[in-house]
C-alpha positions in Angstrom: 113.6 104.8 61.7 110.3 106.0 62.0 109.7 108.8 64.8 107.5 108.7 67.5 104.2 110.7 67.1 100.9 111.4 68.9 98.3 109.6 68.8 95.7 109.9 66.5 92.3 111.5 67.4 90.3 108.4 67.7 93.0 106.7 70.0 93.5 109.6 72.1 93.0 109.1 76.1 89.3 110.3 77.9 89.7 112.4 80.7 88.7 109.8 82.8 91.4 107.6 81.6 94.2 110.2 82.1 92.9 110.8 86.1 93.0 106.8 86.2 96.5 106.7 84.6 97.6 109.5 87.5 95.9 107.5 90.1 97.8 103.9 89.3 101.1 105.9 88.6 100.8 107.4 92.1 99.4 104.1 93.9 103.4 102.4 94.0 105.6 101.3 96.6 105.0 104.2 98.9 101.4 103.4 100.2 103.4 100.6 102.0 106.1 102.2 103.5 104.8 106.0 104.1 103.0 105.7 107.8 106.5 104.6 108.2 108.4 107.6 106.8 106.1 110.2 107.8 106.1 108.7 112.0 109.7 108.6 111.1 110.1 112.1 110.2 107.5 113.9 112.7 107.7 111.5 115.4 103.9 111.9 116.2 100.7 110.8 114.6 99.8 114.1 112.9 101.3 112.9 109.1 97.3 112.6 108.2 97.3 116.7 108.1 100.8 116.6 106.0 99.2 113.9 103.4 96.3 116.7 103.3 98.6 119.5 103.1 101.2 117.4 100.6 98.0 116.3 98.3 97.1 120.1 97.6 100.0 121.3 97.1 100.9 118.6 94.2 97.4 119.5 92.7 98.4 123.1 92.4 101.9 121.9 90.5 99.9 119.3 88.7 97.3 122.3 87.0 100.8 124.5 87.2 101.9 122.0 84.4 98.4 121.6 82.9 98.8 125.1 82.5 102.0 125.4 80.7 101.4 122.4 78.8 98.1 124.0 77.2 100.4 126.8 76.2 102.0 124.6 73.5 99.4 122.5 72.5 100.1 119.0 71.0 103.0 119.4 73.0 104.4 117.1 75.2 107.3 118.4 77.7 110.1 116.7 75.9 108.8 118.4 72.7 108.6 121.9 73.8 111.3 122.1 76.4 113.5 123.1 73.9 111.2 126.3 73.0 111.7 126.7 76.5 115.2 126.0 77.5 116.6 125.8 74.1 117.9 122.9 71.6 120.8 121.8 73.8 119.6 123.1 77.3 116.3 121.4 76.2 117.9 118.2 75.4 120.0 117.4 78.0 117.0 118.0 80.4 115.5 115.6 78.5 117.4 113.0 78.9 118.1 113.4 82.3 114.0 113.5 83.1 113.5 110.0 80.9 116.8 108.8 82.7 115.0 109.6 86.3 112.3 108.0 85.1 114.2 104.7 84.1 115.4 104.7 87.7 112.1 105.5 89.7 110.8 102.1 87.6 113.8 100.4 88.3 113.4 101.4 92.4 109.5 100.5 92.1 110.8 96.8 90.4 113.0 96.4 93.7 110.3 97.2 95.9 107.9 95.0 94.6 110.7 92.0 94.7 111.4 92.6 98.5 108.2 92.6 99.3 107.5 89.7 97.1 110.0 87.9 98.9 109.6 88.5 101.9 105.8 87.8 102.6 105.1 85.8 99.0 108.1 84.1 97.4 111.3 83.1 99.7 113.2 81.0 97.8 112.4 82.5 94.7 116.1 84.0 92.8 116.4 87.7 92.3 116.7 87.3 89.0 113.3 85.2 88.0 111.4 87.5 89.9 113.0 91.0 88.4 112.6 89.2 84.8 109.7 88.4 84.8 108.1 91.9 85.6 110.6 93.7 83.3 108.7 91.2 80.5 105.3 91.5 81.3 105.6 95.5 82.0 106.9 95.5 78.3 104.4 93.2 76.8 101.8 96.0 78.3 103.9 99.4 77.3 104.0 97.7 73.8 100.1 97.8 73.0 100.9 102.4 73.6 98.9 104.1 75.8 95.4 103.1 74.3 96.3 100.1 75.6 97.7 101.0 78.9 94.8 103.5 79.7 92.1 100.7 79.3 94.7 98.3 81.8 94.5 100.8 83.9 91.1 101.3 84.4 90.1 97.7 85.0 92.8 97.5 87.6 92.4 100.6 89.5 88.5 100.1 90.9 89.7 96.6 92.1 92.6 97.9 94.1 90.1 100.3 95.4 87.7 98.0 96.8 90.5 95.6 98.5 92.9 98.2 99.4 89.3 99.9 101.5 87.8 96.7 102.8 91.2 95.2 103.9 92.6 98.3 105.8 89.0 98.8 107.2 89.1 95.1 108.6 91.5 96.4 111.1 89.7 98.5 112.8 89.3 95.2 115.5 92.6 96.8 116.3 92.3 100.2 116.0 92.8 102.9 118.9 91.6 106.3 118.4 94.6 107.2 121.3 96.8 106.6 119.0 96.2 109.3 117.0 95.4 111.7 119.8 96.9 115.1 120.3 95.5 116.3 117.4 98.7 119.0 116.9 100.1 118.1 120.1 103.6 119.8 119.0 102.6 122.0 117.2 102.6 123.1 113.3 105.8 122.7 112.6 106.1 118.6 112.6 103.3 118.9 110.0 104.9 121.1 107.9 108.1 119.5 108.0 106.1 116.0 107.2 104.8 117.5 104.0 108.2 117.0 102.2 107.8 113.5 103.2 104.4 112.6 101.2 106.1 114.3 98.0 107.3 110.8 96.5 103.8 109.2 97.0 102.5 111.6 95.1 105.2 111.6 92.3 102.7 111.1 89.1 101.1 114.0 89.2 104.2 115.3 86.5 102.4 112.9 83.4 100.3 115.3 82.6 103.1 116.8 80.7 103.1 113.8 78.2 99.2 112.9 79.1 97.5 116.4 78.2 98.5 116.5 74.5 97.3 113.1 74.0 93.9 113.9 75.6 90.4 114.0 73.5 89.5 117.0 75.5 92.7 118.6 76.6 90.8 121.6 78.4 89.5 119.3 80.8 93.3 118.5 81.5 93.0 120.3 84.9 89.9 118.3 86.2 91.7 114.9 85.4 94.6 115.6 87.4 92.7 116.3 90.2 90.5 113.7 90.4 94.0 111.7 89.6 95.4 112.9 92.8 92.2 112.3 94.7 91.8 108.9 94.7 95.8 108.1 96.0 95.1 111.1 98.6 92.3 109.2 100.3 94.0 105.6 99.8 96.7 107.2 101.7 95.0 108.7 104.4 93.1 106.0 104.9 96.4 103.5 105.2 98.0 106.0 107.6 95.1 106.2 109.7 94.6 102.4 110.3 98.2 102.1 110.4 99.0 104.6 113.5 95.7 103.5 114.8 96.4 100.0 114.7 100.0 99.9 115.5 100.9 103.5 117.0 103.4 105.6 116.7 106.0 103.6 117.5 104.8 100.2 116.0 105.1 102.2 112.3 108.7 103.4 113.0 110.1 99.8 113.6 108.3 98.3 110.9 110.0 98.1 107.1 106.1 98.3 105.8 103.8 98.5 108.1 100.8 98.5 105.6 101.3 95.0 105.2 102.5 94.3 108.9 98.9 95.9 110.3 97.2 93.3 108.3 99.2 90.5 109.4 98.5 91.4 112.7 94.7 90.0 112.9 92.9 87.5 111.8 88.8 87.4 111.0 87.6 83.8 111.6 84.8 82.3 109.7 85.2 84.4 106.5 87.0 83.0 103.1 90.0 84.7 103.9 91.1 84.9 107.6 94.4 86.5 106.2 94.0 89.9 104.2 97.5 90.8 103.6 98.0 87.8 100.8 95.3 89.0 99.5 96.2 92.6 99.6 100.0 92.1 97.9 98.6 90.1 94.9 96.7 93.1 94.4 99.2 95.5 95.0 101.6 93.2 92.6 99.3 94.0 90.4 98.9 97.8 90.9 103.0 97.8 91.2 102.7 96.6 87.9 100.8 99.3 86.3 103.1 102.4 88.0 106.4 100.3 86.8 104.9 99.8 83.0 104.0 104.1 82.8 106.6 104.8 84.2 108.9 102.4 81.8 106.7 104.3 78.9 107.2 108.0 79.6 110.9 107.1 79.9 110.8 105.6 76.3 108.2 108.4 74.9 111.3 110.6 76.4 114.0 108.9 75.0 112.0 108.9 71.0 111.2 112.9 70.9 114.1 114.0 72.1 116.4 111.9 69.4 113.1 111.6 67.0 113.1 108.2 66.8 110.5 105.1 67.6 110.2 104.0 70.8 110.0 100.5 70.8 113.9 99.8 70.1 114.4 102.2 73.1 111.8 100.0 75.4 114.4 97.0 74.4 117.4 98.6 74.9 115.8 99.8 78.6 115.2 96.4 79.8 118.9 95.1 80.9 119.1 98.9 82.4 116.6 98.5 84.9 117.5 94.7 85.7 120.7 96.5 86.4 120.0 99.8 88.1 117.2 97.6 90.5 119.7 94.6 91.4 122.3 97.5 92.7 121.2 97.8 96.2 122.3 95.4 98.7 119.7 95.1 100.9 116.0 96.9 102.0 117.7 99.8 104.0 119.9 100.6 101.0 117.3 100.4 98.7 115.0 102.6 101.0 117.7 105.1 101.2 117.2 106.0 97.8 113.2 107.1 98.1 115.2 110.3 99.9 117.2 111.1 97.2 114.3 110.6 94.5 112.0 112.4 96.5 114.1 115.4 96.7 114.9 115.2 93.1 110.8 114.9 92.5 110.4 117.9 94.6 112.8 119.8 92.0 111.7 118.8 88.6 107.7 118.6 89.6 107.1 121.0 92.6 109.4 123.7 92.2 110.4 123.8 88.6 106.9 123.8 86.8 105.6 127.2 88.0 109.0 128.7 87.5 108.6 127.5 83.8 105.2 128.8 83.4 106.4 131.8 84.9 109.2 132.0 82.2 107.1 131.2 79.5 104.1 134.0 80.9 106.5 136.8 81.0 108.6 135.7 77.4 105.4 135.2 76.1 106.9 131.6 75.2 103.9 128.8 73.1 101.3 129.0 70.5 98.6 129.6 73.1 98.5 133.3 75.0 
């Protein structure tokens, strides 16, 4: 069966396409749930600093893997981890980082059917719904990453624009109170909230397959900043207007409270007097995107390691995730798990990719000194 290879040089990604690819990887389920999780976990309305705080650190792991992934150019992580860890160490890592990624899609499909549900689509079965998105997210990851990149960027400035105007439409609601002391208990809330913005910011890790498949892979560094950029102000943004408009307290008892805040007004005498049906086609669509890169690195995983094509592999992967996302028995179930894949996401992207380039400095490890 033929392998899978890299792209050739005239289908290779711009750098501007690679920081969009970040950007819609990052811009999933959390954006809806995190003012949530972070009032959760700090119990105060500082969890703005933590999303600053969270957002630098990931770009210093993101140019961490830049780094080591311009140290064996061409390279993509399931290609050289082997160098690194060696043949069998290296493969079983593999397979267990395409596996993770198999069920951070699947997780992501879940979401977006609650959601669905719940606000869109009530009577709709599980299984139409789930389908249906497993199809379409394959009829996308089938045209390769040419393809996907050019998705991405027509999607991406739209979800811009509506995700902006439609949170800024509640500031009819907003109280600056609510988001007053500014460090009212001190640092410690803040730095305990970082951990809790990691799984938003899970993307950042693509540049391990993304920089080899870049035109100009030395600009690697800049795209995954301006990758993380864009989600880092979306977020801020939605956690602002979210404690603002619903404190504290109003975040904590509400499943997702992006969509609740902009349920909770109405603006007569313009086309839409409701911006939160507008706001989850949108973010169907952006779902969309995170589930089909996310459904791609797992395959491109899956094809290096065993050196075959990926497209039998994108098949086979299908009934997984229609499995591994019907699992959970309800939202509180399902949510449980962001904890567990955040913690896993804060070992495999935050904590193991300096170690690596560490390893590889000091054993003098890749082509590239």
């Amino acid at each position: 069966m033929e392998e899978c290879t890299m792209l050739t040089e005239d289908k290779k990604i711009t750098t501007f396409q690679t920081a969009v690819i970040i950007s819609n990887c990052m811009l999933g389920s959390g954006i809806l749930t995190l003012p949530r999780v972070l009032a959760d976990s700090m119990k105060n309305s500082d969890g703005w600093l933590s999303l600053i705080i969270g957002g630098f650190l990931v770009m210093l792991a993101g140019l961490c893997i830049v780094k080591l992934c311009r140290r064996f150019p061409g390279k993509t992580i399931f290609q050289f981890s082997t160098d690194l860890m060696g043949k069998w160490l290296g493969s079983v890592f593999n397979v267990g980082l395409a596996l993770f990624y198999i069920f951070i899609a699947a997780f992501e499909l879940r979401v977006m059917f609650e959601v669905t549900t719940l606000y869109l689509l009530e009577q709709v079965p599980r299984w139409t719904i789930l389908m249906a998105f497993i199809w379409v997210g394959l009829y996308i990851v089938l045209g390769g990453l040419g393809a996907i990149a050019r998705l991405f960027e027509i999607i991406l400035p739209i979800t811009i624009v509506v995700f902006v105007i439609s949170l800024l439409l509640s500031s009819k609601i907003f109280e600056i109170d609510n988001l007053l002391p500014v460090l009212g208990d001190g640092v410690f809330p803040v730095l305990k909230g970082v951990g809790s913005t990691v799984l938003v910011f899970l993307g950042h890790e693509l540049m391990f397959i993304l920089t080899p498949e870049m035109q100009q892979p030395e600009k690697a560094g800049k795209a995954v900043v301006m990758g993380i950029t864009v989600p880092l102000f979306l977020n801020l943004i939605a956690f602002i207007m979210v404690i603002g408009g619903m404190s504290v307290h109003g975040a904590i008892s509400s499943t997702w409270p992006t969509v609740d805040l902009l349920r909770s007004f109405e603006i007569k005498g313009l086309f839409f007097e409701r911006f939160d049906f507008f706001l989850l086609v949108i973010w169907i669509m952006q779902i969309l995107t995170t589930f089909s890169i996310l459904q791609y690195t797992s395959s491109i995983g899956f094809a290096q390691t065993f050196r075959i094509n990926n497209k039998p592999i994108l098949y086979f992967s299908m009934p997984l995730i229609f499995i591994i996302a019907s699992v959970p028995r309800d939202v509180n179930e399902l949510l449980s798990f962001s904890g567990v894949f955040g913690e896993i996401g804060v070992s495999l992207f935050m904590i193991l990719p300096p170690i690596m380039l560490l390893y590889a400095v000091i054993f003098k490890k890749g082509g590239v000194r």
